[in-house]
C-alpha positions as CSV (number, residue, x, y, z in Angstrom):
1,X,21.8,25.6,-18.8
2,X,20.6,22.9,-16.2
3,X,17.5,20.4,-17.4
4,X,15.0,21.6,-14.9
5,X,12.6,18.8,-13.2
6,X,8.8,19.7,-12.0
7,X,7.9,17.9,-8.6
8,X,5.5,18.5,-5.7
9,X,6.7,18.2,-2.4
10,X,3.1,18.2,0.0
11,X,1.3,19.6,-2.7
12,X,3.4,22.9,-3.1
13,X,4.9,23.2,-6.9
14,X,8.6,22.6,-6.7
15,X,11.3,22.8,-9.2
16,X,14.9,22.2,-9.3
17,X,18.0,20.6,-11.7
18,X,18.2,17.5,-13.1
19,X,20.2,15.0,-11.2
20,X,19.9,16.5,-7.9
21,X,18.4,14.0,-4.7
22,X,14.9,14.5,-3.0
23,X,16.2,15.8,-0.4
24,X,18.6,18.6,-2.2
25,X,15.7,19.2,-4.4
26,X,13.6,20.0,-1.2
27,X,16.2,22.4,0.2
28,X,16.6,24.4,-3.0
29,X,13.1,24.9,-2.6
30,X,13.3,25.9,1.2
31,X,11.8,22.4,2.5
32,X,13.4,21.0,5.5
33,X,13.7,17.2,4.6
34,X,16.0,15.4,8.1
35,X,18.7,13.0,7.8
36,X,21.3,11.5,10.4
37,X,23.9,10.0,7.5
38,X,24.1,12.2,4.5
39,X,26.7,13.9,3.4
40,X,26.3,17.1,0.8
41,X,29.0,15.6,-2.1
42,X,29.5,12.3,-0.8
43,X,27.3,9.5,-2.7
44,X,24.5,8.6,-0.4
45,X,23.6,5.4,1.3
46,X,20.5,5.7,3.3
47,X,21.7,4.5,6.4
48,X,19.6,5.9,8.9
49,X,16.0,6.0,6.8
50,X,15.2,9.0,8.6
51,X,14.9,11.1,5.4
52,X,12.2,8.5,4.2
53,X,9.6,10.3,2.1
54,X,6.3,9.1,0.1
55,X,6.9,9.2,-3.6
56,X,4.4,8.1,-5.8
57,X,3.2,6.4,-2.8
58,X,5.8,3.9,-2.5
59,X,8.3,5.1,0.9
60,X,11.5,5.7,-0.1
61,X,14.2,7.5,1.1
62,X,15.1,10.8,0.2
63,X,18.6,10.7,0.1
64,X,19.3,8.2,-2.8
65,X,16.5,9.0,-4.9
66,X,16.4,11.5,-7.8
67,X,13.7,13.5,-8.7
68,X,11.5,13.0,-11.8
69,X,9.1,14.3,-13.7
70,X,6.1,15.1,-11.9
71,X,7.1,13.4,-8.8
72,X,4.4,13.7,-6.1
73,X,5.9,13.6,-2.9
74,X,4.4,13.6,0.6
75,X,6.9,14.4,3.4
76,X,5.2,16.2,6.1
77,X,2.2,13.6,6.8
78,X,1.1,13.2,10.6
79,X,1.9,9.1,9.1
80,X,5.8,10.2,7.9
81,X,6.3,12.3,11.1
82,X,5.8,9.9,13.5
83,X,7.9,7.4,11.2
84,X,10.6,9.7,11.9
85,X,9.9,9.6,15.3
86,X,10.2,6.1,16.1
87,X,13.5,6.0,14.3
88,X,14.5,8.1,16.6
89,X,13.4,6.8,19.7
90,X,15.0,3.6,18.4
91,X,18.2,4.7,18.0
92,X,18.1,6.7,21.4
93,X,17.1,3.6,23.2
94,X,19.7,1.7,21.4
95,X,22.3,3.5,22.6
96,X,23.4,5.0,25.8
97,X,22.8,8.5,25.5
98,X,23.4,10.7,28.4
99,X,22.8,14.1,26.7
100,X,23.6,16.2,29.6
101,X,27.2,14.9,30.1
102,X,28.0,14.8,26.4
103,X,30.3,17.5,25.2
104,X,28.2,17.3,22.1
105,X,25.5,18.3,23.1
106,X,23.7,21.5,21.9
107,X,26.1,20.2,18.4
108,X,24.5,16.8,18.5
109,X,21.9,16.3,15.5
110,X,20.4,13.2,16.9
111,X,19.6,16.0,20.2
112,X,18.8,18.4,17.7
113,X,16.2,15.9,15.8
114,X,14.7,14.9,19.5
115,X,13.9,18.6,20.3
116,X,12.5,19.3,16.7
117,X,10.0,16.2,16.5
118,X,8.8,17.2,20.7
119,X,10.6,13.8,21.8
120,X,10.5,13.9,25.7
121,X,10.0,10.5,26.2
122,X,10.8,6.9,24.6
123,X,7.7,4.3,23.7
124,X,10.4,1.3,24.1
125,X,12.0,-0.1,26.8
126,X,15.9,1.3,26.9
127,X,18.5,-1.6,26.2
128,X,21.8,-0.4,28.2
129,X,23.3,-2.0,26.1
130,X,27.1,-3.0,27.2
131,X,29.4,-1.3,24.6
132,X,33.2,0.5,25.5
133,X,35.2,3.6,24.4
134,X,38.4,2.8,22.4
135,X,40.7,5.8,23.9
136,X,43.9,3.6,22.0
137,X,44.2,6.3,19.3
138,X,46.8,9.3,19.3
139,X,44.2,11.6,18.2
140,X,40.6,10.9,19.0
141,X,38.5,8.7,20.8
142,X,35.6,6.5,19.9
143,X,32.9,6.3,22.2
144,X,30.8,3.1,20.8
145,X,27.5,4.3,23.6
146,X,26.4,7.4,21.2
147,X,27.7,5.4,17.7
148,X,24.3,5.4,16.2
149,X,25.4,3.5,13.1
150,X,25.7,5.6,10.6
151,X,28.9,5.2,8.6
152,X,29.6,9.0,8.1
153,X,32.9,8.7,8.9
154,X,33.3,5.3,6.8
155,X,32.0,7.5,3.7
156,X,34.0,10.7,4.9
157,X,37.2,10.0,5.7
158,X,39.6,8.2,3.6
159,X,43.7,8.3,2.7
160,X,44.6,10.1,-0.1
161,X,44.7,6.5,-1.9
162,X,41.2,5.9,-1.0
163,X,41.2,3.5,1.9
164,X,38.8,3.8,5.1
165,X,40.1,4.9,8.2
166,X,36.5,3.5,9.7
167,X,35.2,0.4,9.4
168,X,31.9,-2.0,10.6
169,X,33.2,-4.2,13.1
170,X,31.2,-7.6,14.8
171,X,27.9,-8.6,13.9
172,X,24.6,-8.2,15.1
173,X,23.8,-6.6,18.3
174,X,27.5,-6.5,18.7
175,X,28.0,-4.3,15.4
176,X,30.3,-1.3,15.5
177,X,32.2,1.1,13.9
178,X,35.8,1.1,14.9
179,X,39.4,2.6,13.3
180,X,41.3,0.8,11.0
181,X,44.9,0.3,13.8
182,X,47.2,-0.2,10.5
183,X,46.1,3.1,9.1
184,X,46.0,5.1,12.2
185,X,49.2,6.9,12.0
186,X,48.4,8.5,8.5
187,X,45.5,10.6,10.6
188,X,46.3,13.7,10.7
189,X,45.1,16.7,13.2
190,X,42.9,18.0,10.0
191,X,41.1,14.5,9.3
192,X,40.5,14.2,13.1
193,X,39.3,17.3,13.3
194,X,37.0,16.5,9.9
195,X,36.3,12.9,11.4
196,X,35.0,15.3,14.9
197,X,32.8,17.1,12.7
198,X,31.7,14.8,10.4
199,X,30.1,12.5,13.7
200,X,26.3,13.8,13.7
201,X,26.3,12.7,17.4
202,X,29.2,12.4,20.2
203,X,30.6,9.0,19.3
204,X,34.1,10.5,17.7
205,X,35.6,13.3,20.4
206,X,39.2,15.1,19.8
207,X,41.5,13.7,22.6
208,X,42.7,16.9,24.5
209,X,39.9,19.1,23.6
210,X,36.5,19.0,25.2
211,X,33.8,21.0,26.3
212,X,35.7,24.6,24.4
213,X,32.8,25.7,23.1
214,X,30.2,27.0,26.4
215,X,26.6,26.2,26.5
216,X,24.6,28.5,24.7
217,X,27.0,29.3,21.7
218,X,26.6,25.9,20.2
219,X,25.4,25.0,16.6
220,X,21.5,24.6,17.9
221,X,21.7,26.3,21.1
222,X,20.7,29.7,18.7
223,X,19.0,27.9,15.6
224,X,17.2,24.9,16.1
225,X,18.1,21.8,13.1
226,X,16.3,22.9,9.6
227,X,15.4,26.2,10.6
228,X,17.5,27.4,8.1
229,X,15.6,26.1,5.4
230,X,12.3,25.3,7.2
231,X,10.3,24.8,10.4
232,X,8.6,21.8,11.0
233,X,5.1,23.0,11.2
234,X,3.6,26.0,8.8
């Protein structure tokens, strides 16, 4: 039988396995904690910091830490909340995001966040930044404008030996996730499709296939992001 751990998560008792994260300990206890780059099974980086949590007092994120013993965890603070919401902002103003002519959008969990957290407006000045789609792959298409960093598909999808079909490319400002060209032709339909799915935001599209699924039937269009384990406000 599974070691089981005693936390707090915003005061409410909380209890869950040994070994599990923050924020899979949170879910198994029907506590919505957001993230942008994890992946349920895949080891967890912390890309994207959106997940960040109050443990102890000390921020950390709640996708690479464990739980512990008595762990006292804040996550819902009005201090946390709008933490989360300047990360978002940031990345939106990063970017180029044109929701409205995405084909992700309504599937898009950076949209998805914005809605949740009442986003209707940025605080920062947008950078239209100058950034290109690389359409030079047989099977899907990268579209650098909604690439908000977050190395999903670095993590996610490999050859069967192991190797990254993604990778960071440039520096700086200039950073970006592009294909690996050597290892292109050993992606198949099924890891494009994964690759597709795997993108939390419109940056990896399907080349031949857009726009299939009508507005109104789309993952959020019915059930808002977390809903399914929490709402934002009690």
């Amino acid at each position: 039988m599974a070691e089981l751990i005693k936390f707090t998560i915003d005061n409410q008792d909380c209890l869950a396995e040994k070994g599990l994260y923050i924020v899979e300990a949170a879910a198994k206890n029907n506590i919505y904690i957001p993230t942008l780059c994890n992946i349920p099974g895949v080891k967890p980086r912390g890309a994207c910091r959106i997940c960040s949590v109050r443990v102890n007092g000390k921020l950390m994120s709640a996708c690479t830490t464990p739980i512990a013993d008595n762990m006292k965890i804040e996550n819902n603070t009005p201090e946390i909340v709008e933490m989360r919401k300047i990360i978002l902002e940031t990345l939106f103003v990063s970017g180029n995001h044109f929701c409205p002519a995405c084909e992700r959008s309504g599937s898009c969990d950076l949209q998805a966040l914005a809605y949740r957290f009442g986003i209707l407006n940025q605080r920062f000045p947008y950078q239209f930044p100058s950034k290109s789609i690389d359409a030079s792959h047989p099977k899907i298409m990268k579209d650098h404008d909604r690439c908000i960093l977050c190395k999903r598909c670095i993590r996610g999808i490999k050859t069967e030996d192991g190797k990254s079909f993604f990778a960071y490319k440039k520096r700086g400002q200039t950073l970006e996730i592009s294909i690996d060209t050597e290892l292109t032709s050993q992606l198949t339909d099924e890891l494009a499709i994964k690759a597709a799915n795997l993108c939390p935001v419109g940056a990896i599209l399907l080349k031949e296939r857009g726009y299939n699924i009508p507005i109104g039937k789309r993952q959020y269009d019915l059930t808002p992001i977390g809903n399914e384990i929490d709402h934002l406000e009690k």
